[in-house]
VOTORVEX-311152 format. One record per residue: z, y, x of N, C-alpha, C, O in turn; residue in three letters. Coordinates in steps of 0.2 Angstrom, whole numbers, plus 5000, padded with zeros to 4 digits. Last residue first. Layout:
! residues N
ZYXZYXZYXZYXALA...
//
This chain:
! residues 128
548456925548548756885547549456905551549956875551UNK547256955561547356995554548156975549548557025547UNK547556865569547756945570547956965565548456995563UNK546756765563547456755563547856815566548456805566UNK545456805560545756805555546656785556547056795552UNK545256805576545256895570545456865565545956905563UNK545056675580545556745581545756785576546256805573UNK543956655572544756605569545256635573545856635571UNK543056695576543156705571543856705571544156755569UNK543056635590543456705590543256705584543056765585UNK542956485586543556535590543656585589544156595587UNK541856445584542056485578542656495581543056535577UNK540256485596540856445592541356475587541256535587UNK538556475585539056485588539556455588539656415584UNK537756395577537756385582538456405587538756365591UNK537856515565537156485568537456465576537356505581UNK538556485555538856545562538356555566538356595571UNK537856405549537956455546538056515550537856575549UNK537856285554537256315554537456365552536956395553UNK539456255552539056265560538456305559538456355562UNK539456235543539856285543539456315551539356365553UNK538856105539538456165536538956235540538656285539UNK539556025547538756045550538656125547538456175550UNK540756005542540856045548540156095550540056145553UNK540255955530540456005531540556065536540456125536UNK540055835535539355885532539755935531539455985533UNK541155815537540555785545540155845542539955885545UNK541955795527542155845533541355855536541155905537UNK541255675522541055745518541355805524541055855525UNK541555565529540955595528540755675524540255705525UNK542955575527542655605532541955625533541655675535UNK542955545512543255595514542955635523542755695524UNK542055405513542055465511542255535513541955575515UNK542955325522542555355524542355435520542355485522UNK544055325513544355375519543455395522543355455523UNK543455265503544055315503544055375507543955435506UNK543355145509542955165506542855235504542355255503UNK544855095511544355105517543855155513543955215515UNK545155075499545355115500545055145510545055185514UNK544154965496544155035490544455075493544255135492UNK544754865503544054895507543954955501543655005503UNK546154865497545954885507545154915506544954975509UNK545854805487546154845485546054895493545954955492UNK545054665492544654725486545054805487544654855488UNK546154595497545654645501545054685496544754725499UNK546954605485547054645492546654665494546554725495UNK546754545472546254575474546754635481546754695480UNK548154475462547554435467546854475469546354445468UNK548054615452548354545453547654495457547054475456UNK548354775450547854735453548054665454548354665459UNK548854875438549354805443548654765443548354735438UNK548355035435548454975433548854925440549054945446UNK548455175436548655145430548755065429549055035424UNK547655195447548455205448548955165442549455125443UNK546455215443546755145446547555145448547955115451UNK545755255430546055285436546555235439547055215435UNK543955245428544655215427545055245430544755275435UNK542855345420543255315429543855285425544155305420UNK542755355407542255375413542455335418542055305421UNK543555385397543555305399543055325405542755265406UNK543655515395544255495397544155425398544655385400UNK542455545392542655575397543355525400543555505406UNK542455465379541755455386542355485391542655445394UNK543155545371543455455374543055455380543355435385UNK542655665370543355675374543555585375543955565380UNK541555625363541455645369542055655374541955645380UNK542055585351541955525354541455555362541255515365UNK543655655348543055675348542755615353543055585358UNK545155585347544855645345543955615346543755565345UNK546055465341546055545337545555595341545555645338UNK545355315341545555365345545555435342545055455341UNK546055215331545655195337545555255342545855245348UNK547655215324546855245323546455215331546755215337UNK548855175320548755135324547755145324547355105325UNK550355265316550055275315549455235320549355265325UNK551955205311551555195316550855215315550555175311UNK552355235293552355215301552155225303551855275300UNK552355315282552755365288552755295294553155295299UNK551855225273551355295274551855335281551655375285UNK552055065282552155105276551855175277551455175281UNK551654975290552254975286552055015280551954995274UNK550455075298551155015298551355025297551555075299UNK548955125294549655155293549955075295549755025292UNK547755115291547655125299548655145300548855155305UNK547455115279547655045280547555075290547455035295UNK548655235271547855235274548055145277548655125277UNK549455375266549455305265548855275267548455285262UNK549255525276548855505268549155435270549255435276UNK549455615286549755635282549455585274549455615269UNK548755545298549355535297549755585292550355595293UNK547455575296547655495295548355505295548655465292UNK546755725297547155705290547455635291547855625286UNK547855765312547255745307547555715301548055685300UNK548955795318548455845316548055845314547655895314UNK549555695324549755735319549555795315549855815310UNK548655645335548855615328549055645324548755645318UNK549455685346548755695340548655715336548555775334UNK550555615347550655665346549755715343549655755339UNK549855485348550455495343550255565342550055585337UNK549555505359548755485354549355495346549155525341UNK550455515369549855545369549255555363548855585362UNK550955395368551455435364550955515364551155565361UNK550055305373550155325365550455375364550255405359UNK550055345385549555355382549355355374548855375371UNK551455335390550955395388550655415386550655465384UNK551355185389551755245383551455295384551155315379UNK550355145399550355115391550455175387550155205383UNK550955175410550455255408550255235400550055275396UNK552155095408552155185411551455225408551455275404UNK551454985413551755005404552255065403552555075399UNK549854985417550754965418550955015413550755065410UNK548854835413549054905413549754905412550154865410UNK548154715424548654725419548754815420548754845426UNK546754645432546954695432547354695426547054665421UNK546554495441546354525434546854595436547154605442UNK545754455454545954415448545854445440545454435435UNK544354515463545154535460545054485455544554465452UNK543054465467543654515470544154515472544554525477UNK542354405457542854345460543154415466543654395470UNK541454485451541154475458541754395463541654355468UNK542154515439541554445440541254445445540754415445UNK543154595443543254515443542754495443542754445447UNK542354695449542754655454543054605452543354555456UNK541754735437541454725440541854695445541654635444UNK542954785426542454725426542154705433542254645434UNK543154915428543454865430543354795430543754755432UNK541954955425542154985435542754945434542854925440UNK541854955412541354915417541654915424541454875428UNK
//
């Protein structure tokens, strides 16, 4: 659905998977594979023959797919026609990041209660 949403918003064009994490991901489901009864029986999940390509939907547990299709991970795909989709996600990004320093900084603040953290950050670089 996370990569649905920015084509029917007209975002991005389309997203293609690049054929780097494609192999992985079989050669990933291949090696499985190997440890369930589907690759040792003649089965209509078999090409060619009982020693083809083994082509099963997913070798394990339908909570290990949830996990693994949970977030897309967008490294894996070729965004076509979505620049500025691809800028403001990574805008999007950065805010993040700093928003959580900002609460960070706070909680660390209220903690020293107010003080400055200098002469902490002395004594542990003495120490060192």
């Amino acid at each position: 659905m996370q990569l649905l949403k920015p084509v029917l918003k007209g975002e991005v064009g389309s997203f293609a998977v690049r054929e780097e994490a494609s192999a992985k991901y079989n050669s990933w489901v291949q090696k499985q594979l190997t440890r369930t009864v589907w690759n040792h029986c003649q089965s209509y999940y078999r090409r060619d023959s009982a020693t083809g390509k083994n082509f099963v939907t997913f070798p394990g547990h339908v909570t290990q797919f949830w996990w693994f299709a949970r977030r897309p991970r967008y490294s894996d795909y070729v965004v076509v026609g979505g620049e500025r989709w691809r800028c403001a996600r990574r805008l999007k990004g950065i805010l993040r990041v700093t928003l959580q320093l900002a609460v960070l900084t706070v909680v660390v603040g209220t903690l020293y209660g107010g003080k400055p953290l200098y002469p902490y950050l002395e004594k542990v670089t003495q120490l060192l």
